[in-house]
C-alpha positions in Angstrom: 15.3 37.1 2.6 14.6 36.7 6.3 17.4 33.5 7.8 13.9 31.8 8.8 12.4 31.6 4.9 15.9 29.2 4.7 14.7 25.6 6.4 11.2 26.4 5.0 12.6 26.6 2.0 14.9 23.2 2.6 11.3 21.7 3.9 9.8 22.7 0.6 12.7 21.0 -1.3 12.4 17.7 0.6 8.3 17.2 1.2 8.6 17.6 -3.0 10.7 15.1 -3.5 9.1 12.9 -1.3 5.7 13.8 -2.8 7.6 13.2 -6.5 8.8 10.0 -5.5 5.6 8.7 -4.2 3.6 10.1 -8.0 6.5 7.9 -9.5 5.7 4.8 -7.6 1.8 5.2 -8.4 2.7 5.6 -12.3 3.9 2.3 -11.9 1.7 0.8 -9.7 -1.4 3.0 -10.5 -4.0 0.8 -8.1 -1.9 1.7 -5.1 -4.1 4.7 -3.9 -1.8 5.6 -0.9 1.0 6.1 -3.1 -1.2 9.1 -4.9 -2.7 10.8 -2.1 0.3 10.6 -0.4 2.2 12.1 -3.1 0.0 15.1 -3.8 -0.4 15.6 0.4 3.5 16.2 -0.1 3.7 18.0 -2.9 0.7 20.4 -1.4 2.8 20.9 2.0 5.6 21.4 -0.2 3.9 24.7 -1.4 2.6 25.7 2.2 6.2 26.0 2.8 7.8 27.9 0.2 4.3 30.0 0.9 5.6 30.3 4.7 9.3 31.3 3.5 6.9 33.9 1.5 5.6 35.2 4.5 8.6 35.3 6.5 10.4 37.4 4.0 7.5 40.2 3.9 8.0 43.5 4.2 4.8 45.4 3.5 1.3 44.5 4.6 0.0 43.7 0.9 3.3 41.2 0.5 2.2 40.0 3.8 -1.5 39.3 3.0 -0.5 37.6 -0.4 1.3 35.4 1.2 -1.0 34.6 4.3 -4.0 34.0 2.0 -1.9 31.4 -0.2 -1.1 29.8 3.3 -4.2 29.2 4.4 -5.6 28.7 1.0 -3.0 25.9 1.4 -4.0 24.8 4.8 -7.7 24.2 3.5 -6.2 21.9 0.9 -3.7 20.4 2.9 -6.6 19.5 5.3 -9.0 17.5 2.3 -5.8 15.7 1.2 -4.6 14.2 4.2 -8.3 13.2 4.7 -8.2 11.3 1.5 -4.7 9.5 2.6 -6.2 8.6 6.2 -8.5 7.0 4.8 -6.9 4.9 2.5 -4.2 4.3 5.0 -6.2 3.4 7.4 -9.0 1.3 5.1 -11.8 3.3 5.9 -12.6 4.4 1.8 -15.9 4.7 2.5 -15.8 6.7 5.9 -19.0 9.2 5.8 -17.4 11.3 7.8 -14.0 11.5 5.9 -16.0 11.8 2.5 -17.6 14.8 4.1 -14.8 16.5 5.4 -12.7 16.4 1.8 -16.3 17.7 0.2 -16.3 20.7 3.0 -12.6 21.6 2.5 -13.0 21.7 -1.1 -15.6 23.8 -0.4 -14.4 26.1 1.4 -11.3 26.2 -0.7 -13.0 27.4 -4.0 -14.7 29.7 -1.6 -11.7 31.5 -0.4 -10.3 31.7 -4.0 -13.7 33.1 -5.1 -14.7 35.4 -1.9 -13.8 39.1 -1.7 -11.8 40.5 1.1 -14.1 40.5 3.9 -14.8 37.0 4.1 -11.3 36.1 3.9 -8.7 38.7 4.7 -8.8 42.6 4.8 -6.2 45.1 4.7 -9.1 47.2 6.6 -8.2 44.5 9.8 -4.2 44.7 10.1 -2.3 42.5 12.3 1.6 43.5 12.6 3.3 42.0 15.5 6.8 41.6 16.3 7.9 38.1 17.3 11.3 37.8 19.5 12.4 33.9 20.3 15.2 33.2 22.3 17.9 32.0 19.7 16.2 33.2 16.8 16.0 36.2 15.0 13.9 39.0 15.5 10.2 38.2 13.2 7.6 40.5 11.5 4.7 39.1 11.0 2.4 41.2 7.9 -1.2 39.8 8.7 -4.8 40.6 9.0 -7.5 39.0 11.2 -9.0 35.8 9.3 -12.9 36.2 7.6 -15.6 34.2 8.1 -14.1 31.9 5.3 -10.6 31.0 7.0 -12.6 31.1 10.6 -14.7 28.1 9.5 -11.6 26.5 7.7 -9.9 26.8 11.0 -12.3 25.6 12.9 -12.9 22.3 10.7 -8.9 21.6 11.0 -9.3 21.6 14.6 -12.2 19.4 15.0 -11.0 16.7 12.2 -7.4 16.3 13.4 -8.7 14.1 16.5 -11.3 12.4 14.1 -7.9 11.8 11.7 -5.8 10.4 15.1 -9.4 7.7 16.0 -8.9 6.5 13.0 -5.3 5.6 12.6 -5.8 4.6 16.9 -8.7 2.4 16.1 -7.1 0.6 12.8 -4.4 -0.1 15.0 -6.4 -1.7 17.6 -8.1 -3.8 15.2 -4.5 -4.8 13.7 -2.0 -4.4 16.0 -0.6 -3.2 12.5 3.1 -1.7 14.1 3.6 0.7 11.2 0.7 2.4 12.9 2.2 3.7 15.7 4.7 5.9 14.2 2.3 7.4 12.0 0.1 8.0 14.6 2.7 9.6 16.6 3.7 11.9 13.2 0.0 12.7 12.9 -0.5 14.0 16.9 2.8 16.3 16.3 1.4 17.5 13.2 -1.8 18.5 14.7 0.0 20.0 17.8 2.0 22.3 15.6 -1.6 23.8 13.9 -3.1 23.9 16.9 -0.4 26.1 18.0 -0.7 28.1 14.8 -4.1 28.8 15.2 -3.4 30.1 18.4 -0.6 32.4 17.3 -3.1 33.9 14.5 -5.2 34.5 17.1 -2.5 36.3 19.5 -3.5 33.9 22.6 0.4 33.8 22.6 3.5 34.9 20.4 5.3 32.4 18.5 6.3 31.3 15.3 4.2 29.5 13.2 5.8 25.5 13.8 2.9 23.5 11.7 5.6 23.6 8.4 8.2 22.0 10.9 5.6 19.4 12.2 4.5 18.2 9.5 7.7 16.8 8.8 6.8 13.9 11.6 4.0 13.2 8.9 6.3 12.8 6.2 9.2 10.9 8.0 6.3 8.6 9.8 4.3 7.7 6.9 7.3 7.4 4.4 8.4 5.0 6.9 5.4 3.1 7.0 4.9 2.9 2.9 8.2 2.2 2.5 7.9 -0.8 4.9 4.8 -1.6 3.6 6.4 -2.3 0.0 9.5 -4.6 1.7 6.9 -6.1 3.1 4.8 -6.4 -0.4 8.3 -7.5 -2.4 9.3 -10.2 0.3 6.0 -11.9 0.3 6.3 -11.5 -4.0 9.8 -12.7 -3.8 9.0 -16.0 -1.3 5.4 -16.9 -3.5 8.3 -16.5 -6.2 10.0 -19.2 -4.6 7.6 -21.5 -3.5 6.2 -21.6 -6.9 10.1 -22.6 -8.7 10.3 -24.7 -5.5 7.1 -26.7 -7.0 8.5 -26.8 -10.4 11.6 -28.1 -9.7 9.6 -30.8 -7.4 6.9 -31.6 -10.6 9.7 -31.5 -12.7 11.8 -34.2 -11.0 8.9 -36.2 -10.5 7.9 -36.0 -14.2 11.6 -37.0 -15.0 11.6 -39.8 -12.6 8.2 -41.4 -14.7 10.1 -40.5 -17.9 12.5 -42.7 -16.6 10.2 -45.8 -15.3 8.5 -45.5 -18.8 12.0 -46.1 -20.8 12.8 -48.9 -19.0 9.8 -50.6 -20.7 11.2 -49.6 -23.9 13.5 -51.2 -26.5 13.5 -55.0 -26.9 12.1 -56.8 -23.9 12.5 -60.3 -23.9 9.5 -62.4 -23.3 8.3 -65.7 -23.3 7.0 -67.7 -26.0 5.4 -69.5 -23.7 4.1 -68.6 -20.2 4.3 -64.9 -21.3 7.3 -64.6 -18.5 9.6 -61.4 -19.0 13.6 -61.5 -18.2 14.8 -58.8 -16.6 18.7 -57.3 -16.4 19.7 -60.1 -14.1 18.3 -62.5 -16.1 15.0 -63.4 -13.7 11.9 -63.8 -15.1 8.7 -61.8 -13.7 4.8 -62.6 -14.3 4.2 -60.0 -17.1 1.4 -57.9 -14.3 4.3 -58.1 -12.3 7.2 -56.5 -14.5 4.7 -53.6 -15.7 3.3 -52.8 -12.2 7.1 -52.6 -10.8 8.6 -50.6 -13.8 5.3 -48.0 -14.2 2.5 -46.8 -12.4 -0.1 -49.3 -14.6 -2.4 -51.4 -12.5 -4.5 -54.4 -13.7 -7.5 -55.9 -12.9 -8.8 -59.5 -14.4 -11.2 -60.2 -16.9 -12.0 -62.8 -20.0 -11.7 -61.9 -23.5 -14.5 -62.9 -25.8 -12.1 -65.4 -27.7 -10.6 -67.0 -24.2 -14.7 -67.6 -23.1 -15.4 -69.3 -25.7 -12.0 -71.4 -25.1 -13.0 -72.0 -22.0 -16.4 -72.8 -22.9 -15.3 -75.8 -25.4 -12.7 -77.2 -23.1 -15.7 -76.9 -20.5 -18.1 -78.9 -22.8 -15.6 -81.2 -23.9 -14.5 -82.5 -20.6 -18.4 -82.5 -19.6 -19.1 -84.9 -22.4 -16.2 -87.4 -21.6 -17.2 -88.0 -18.2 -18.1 -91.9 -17.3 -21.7 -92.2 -17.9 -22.7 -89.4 -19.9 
């Protein structure tokens, strides 16, 4: 095993059980999208890696192409997932051009697993370099020159990652969301480090491939912002928690203070026989509208009863009829 195939295989360890962790959360909260996509971007890096360790640890050219065709068989997928987390990330679910991009990846995806050789890669077009980095050991790279296939693959990566960073840019701008910046800034390193591989495949320069190590700014960035994101989620849960037994405890006083009005009116009160007065604790006697208005939350208005108007309309009569002169 080449000493390189080592941290990609540590990367590979870590981006699945991020991506694990992130499945877990969506079983339990299945309409959190993010948590999904997110989860399967990882676990689909997580396999670009241990595909990288693959190819660093190659020895022959067929060993070599196996591996680089599972890489950027990888990439393709890699590319269509991360466009379905941006754009739930970011809010943009309906994004034509983000809907198209996932479509074309996929695409080109089956493609690759369904083309021959020559539109993907050929042992016919060999490409063995030797890569020597200061501080690092001496690499072999086992490769052939990309098809039409990968070409166009490549090509979309490049043209979509600055699409991928308006996105995230502009939902920022519109927010002034701060969990955006850091993603943003994991996104950028990301696509500097494929930008960089796409140029090593192409022998513009020699170096190692670095995307598997950039993408790492993806995961740390974005796990930070989910991960804030569901603080954020649990505090607001955990104060509407509080402000609701806040109001409880409030109605239930308040209930209990009636309760307690209400039994004052029961028992024995005494009343009198006469004027209809009531006698309180310290022995004072209250109009009877009075003693009920101060001891509930009962208000009266005034009327005549059928049997008091016709009192009233004797006594009336009566006195009319024993006036002088009538």
């Amino acid at each position: 095993m080449h000493p390189l195939s080592i941290p990609c295989i540590a990367l590979a360890a870590f981006n699945a059980a991020v991506g694990a962790y992130y499945l877990y959360l969506w079983r339990r909260r299945p309409a959190a999208g993010e948590y999904v996509s997110f989860g399967l971007l990882c676990c689909c890096v997580a396999l670009y890696d241990g595909f990288t360790a693959g190819l660093y640890s190659a020895e022959t050219l067929a060993e070599g192409l196996f591996w680089q065709r599972l890489q950027l068989d990888g990439m393709l997928a890699v590319s269509a997932l991360l466009c379905w987390f941006i754009g739930i990330f970011t809010d943009r679910q309906g994004d034509r051009v983000l809907r198209a991009a996932i479509v074309w990846c996929t695409v080109l995806l089956l493609a690759a697993l369904a083309a021959g050789p020559g539109l993907t890669l050929s042992p016919a077009d060999p490409i063995v370099a030797q890569v020597d980095v200061p501080f690092l050991p001496t690499i072999t790279y086992y490769e052939a020159a990309m098809g039409p296939i990968y070409q166009l693959g490549s090509l979309t990566a490049v043209l979509l990652f600055p699409y991928l960073l308006w996105c995230v840019y502009d939902r920022w701008r519109r927010t002034r969301d701060r969990l955006l910046l850091p993603a943003l800034a994991g996104l950028a390193v990301y696509f500097g480090g494929v930008v960089s591989d796409l140029l090593v495949s192409l022998r513009v320069y020699e170096f190692v491939y670095v995307s598997e190590y950039a993408f790492l700014g993806i995961t740390v960035a974005m796990t930070y912002a989910l991960l804030e994101r569901y603080v954020a989620a649990q505090t607001a849960f955990e104060q509407l928690n509080a402000s609701l037994e806040r109001q409880v405890r409030d109605r239930t006083a308040e209930i209990a203070a009636t309760l307690a009005r209400v039994k004052k009116l029961e028992g024995i009160v005494p009343i009198c026989m006469s004027c209809k007065r009531i006698r309180d604790d310290r022995s004072s006697w209250h109009l009877l509208e009075t003693y009920i208005s101060e001891h509930t939350d009962a208000m009266f208005s005034h009327g005549v009863c059928p049997e008091c108007k016709e009192k009233f309309i004797r006594e009336f009569e009566k006195k009319k009829h024993q006036r002088p002169g009538s």
